[in-house]
C-alpha positions in Angstrom: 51.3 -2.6 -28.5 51.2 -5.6 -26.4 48.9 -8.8 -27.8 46.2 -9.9 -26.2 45.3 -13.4 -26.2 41.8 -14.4 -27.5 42.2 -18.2 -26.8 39.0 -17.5 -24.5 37.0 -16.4 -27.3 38.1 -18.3 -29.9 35.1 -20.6 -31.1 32.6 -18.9 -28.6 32.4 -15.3 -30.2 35.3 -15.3 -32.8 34.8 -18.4 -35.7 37.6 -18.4 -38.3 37.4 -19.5 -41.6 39.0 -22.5 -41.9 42.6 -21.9 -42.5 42.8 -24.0 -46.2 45.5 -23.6 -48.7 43.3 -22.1 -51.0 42.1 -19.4 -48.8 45.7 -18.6 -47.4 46.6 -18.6 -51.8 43.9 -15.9 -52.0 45.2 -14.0 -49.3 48.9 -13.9 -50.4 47.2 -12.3 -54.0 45.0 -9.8 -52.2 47.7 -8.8 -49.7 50.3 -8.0 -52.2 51.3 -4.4 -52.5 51.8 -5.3 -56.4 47.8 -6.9 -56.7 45.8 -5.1 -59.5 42.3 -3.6 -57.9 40.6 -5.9 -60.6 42.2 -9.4 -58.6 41.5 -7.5 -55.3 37.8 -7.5 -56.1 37.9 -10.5 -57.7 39.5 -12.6 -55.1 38.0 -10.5 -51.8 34.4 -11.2 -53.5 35.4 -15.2 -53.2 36.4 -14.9 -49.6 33.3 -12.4 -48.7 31.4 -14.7 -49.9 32.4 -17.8 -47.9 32.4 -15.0 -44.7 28.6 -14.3 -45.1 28.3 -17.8 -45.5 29.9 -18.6 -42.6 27.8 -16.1 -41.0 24.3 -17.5 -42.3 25.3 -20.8 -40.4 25.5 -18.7 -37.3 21.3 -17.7 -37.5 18.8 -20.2 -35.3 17.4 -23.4 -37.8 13.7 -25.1 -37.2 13.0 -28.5 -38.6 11.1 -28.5 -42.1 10.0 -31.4 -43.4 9.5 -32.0 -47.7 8.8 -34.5 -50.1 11.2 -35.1 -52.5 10.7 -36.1 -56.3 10.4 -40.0 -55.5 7.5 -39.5 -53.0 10.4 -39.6 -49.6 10.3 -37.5 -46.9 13.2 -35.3 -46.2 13.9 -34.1 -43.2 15.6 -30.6 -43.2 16.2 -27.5 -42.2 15.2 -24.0 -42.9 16.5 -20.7 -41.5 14.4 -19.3 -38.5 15.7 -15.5 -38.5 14.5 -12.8 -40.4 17.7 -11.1 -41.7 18.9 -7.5 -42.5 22.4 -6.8 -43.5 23.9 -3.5 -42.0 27.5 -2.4 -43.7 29.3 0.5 -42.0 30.0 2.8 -45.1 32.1 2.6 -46.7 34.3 0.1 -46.6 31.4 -2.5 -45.4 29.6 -1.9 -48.3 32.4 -3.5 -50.1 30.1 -6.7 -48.6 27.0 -5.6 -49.3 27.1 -7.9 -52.7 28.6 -11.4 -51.4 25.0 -11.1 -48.9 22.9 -10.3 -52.1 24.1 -13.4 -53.8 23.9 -15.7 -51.2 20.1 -14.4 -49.5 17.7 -13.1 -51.9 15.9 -10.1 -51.5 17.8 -9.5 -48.9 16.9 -6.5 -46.4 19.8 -3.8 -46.2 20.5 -0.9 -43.3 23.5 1.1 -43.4 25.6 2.8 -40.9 28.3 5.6 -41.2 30.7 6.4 -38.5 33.6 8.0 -39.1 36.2 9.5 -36.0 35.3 13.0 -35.0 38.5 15.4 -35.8 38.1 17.0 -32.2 37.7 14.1 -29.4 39.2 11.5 -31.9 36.6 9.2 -30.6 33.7 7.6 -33.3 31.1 9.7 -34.3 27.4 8.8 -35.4 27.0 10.8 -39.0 24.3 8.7 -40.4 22.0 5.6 -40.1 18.9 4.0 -41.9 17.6 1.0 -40.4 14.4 -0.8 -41.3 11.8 -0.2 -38.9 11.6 -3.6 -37.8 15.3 -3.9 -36.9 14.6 -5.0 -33.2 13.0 -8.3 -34.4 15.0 -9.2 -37.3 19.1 -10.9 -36.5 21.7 -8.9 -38.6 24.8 -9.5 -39.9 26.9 -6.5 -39.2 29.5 -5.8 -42.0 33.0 -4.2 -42.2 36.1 -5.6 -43.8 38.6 -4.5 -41.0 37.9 -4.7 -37.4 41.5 -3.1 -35.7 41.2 -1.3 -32.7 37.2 -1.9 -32.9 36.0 1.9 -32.3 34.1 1.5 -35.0 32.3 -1.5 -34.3 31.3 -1.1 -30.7 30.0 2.4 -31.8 27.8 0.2 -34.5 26.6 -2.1 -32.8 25.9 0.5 -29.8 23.6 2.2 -32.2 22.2 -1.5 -33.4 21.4 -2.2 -29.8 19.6 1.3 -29.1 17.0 0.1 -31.8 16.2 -2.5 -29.9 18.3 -5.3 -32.0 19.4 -7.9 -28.8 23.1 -8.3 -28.7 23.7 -12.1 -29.3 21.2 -11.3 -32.5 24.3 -9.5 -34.0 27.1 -11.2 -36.1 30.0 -9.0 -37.0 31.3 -10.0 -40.5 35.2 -8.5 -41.0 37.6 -10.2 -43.2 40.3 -9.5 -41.4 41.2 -8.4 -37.2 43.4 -8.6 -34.8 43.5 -9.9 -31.4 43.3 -6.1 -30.0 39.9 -6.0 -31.5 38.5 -8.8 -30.6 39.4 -8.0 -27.2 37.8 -4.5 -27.5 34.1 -5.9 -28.7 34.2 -9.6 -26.9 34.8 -7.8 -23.6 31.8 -4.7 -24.1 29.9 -7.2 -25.8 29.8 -10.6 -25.4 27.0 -12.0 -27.3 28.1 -10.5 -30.5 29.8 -13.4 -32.0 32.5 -12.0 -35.0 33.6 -14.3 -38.3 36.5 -13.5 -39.9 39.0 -15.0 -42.6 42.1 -14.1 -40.7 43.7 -13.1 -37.4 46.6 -10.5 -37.9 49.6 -10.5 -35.6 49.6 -7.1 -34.2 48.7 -3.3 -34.3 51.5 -1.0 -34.8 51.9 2.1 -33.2 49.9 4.1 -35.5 47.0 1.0 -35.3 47.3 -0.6 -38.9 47.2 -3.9 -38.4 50.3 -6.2 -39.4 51.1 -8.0 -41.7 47.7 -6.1 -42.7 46.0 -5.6 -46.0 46.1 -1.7 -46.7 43.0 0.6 -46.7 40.3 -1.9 -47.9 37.9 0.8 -48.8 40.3 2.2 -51.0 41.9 -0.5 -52.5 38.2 -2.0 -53.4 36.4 1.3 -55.0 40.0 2.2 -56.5 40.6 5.5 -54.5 44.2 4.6 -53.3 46.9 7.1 -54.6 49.5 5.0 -55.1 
């Protein structure tokens, strides 16, 4: 499949996690065909986590003033969304934990769209989505966003509630520039944070060098 180039989005709808030598060390660990599924959860969990984090810095700030312990004024910040998280099952609910331990309490939705045997296109199967969706920002979550199928028909169904598009954050771990293309282009408020940028589909649309089925490898349902 031919590459696309993202240059245009990159830093307007795509932000990329820094590209440290401790992130690209976790990586090489979870990426290995030979990784145990305890150090894939362990070490996806780290990198989730700095993804939702990255994420949260995304939401609208106000100004918010307190008084510290020596009687000063400090003038801060505090976070001016309301927030639900929405994982695609099931993969994306591999997430669902790195939100709870960085926002409290917080609100969840989920989403399952799987591709229809017949038309091989997505295929609504299930949703359930607070009521106040359409006022709240969400961050949208699925580890892999490849040919992005799945994620326009997502956020489709976020945007029929009512959610406004640049209120949406797609959180994957890992993309390529194939999908970027395929959501940036339908949707270009949706801005998309991701740990890494893979180098290409292949012709049956795994991305390369790729990480395996996520879903599986998390919940410990490959076969190999």
């Amino acid at each position: 499949m031919p590459v696309t180039s993202i240059d245009a989005y990159l830093e307007k709808n795509v932000f990329l996690l820094p590209q440290t030598d401790q992130l690209r060390a976790m990586h090489t660990i979870v990426r290995s065909r030979e990784c145990s599924r305890e150090d894939f959860v362990f070490y996806t969990e780290r990198i989730i986590r700095l993804l939702v984090e990255a994420g949260l810095d995304l939401l609208p700030f106000e100004p918010h003033d307190v008084a510290t312990p020596v009687g000063a004024t400090y003038r801060g910040l505090r976070c001016a969304a309301r927030l639900v998280g929405v994982p695609i099952i099931r993969a994306g609910e591999s997430m669902e934990a790195g939100l709870r331990a960085v926002v409290r309490g917080a609100r969840i939705g989920k989403i399952l769209i799987q591709r229809d045997d017949a038309t091989k296109l997505p295929r609504l199967y299930y949703s359930n989505l607070p009521q106040d969706i359409a006022s709240r920002h969400v961050l949208l979550l699925d580890p892999m966003l490849a040919t992005g199928g799945t994620a326009n028909a997502a956020i489709q169904v976020l945007l029929d509630q009512g959610v406004l598009e640049e209120n949406i954050v797609f959180v994957t771990f890992i993309t390529v520039a194939e999908g970027i293309e395929a959501v940036c282009s339908r949707f270009p408020r949706v801005r998309i944070v991701t740990s890494a940028i893979e180098e290409r589909l292949n012709s049956n649309a795994y991305m390369v060098p790729g990480i395996g089925d996520f879903g599986d490898r998390f919940f410990g349902t490959d076969r190999r």
